[in-house]
N, C-alpha and C positions, 0 to 999 in steps of 0.2 A: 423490368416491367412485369408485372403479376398480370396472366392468364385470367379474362374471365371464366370458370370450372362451368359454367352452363354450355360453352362454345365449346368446349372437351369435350365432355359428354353428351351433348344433346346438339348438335351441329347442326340436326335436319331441322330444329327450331326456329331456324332464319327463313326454311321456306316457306313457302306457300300453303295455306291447309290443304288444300285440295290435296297436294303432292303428298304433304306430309298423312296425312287421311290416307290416301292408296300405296304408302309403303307401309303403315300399321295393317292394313286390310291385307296387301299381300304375307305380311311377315304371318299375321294368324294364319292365313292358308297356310303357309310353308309348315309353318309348327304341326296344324292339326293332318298335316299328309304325313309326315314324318311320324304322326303319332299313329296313325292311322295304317302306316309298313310298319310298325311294331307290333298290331294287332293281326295282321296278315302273314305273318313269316309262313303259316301250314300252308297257304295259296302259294307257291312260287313265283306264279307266272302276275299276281297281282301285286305281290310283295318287288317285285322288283320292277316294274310300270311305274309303281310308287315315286321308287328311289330313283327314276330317271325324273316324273313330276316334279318332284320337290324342288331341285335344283333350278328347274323350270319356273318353278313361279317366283323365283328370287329373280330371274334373268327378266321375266315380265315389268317385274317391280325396275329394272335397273335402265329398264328397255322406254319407260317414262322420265326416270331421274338421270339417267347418261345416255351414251350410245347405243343403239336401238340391236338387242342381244335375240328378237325372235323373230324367227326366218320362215322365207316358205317351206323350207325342208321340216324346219319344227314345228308347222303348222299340220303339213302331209303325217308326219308321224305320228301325231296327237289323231288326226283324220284316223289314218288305218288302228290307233288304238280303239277309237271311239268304235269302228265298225266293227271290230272284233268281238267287242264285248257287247255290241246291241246283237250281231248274228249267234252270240250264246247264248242270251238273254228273251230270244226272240218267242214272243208271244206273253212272256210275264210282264208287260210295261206298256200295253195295249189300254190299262187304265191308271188311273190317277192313283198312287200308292202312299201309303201312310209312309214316312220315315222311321223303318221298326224293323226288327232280327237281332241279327248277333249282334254285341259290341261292335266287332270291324264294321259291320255294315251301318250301323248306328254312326257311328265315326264319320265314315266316307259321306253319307247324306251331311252331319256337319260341314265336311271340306266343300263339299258341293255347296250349301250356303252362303261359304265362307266366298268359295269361289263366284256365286251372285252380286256379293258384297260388294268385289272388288271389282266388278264389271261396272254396277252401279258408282266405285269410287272414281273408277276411271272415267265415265263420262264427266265426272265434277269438271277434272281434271281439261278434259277436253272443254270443259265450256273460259277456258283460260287460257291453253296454247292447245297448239295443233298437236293430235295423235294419229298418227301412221293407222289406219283399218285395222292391218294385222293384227294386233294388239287387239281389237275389240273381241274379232272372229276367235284369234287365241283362247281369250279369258271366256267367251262366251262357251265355245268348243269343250274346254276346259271342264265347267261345271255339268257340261253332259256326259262329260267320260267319266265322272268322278260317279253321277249317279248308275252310271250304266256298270260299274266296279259295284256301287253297294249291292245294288239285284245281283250281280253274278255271285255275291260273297256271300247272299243267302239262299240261291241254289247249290252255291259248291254245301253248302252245310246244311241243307235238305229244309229250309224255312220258307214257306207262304208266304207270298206278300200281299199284304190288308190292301182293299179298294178304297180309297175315300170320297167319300159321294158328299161334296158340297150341298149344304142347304140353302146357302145364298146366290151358286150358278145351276144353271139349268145344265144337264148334260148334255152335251154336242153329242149328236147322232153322226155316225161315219157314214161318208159318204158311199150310198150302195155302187158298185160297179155295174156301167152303161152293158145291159146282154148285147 
């Protein structure tokens, strides 16, 4: 009996868009982090964050499509990544920043979209069966550490980061502290 060759190769075909939408969504994450530790290797401490993420956002993806591969341990580690790189960062992201600098950090703002996308794909997904929170806080957590890497990749390389002053929102004023 002859194989249909669409069932070979394209197996995830039979399911569902949503699902199949949020393994396309995470698979460009995965690529554009990946490509994005190739442009960091002079950062060490960013270049290899990277290579632990990467892996990470396949398990995200696998963690919808099979048995659920993100934990609270990998949620806490994402956390302390995230805080690390806002406490280096701290005081350049106090405004709204254009997505601009080096290439790597050029980059990393992609993955950070990328990683929007698929927050965005994963709710599709959830409006179909039931998704575990984790997952959401993951993917959402995800896209902040990814931004909070590009600022740090254009202070390690001595870059400004552009304010962008929407013409369509009003700027929120911060809240003054009560003397």
């Amino acid at each position: 009996m002859k194989k249909d060759i669409r069932y070979i190769c394209y197996p995830f075909m039979r399911e569902t868009p949503s699902t199949v939408d949020f393994e396309i969504r995470t698979d460009s994450l995965t690529t554009r982090i990946g490509l994005a530790a190739s442009l960091t290797k002079d950062i060490p401490k960013i270049y290899e964050d990277l290579m632990y993420l990467a892996p990470m956002a396949y398990h995200l993806n696998g963690s919808v499509r099979g048995k659920i591969a993100i934990t609270e341990d990998d949620l806490q580690i994402l956390s302390n990544m995230y805080d690390f790189y806002v406490e280096e960062v701290k005081g350049r992201v106090d405004i709204f920043v254009l997505p601009q600098g080096t290439t790597a950090a050029c980059e990393l703002h992609v993955c950070r979209s990328e990683a929007k996308k698929s927050v965005r794909a994963l709710h599709k997904v959830s409006l179909e069966r039931e998704i575990p929170e984790i997952l959401f806080d993951y993917a959402q957590l995800l896209a902040n550490v990814l931004f909070a890497m590009a600022v740090y990749v254009n202070k390690h390389h001595g870059v400004e980061e552009i304010q962008f002053v929407s013409k369509s929102y009003p700027m929120r004023k911060k809240k003054q502290l009560e003397e």
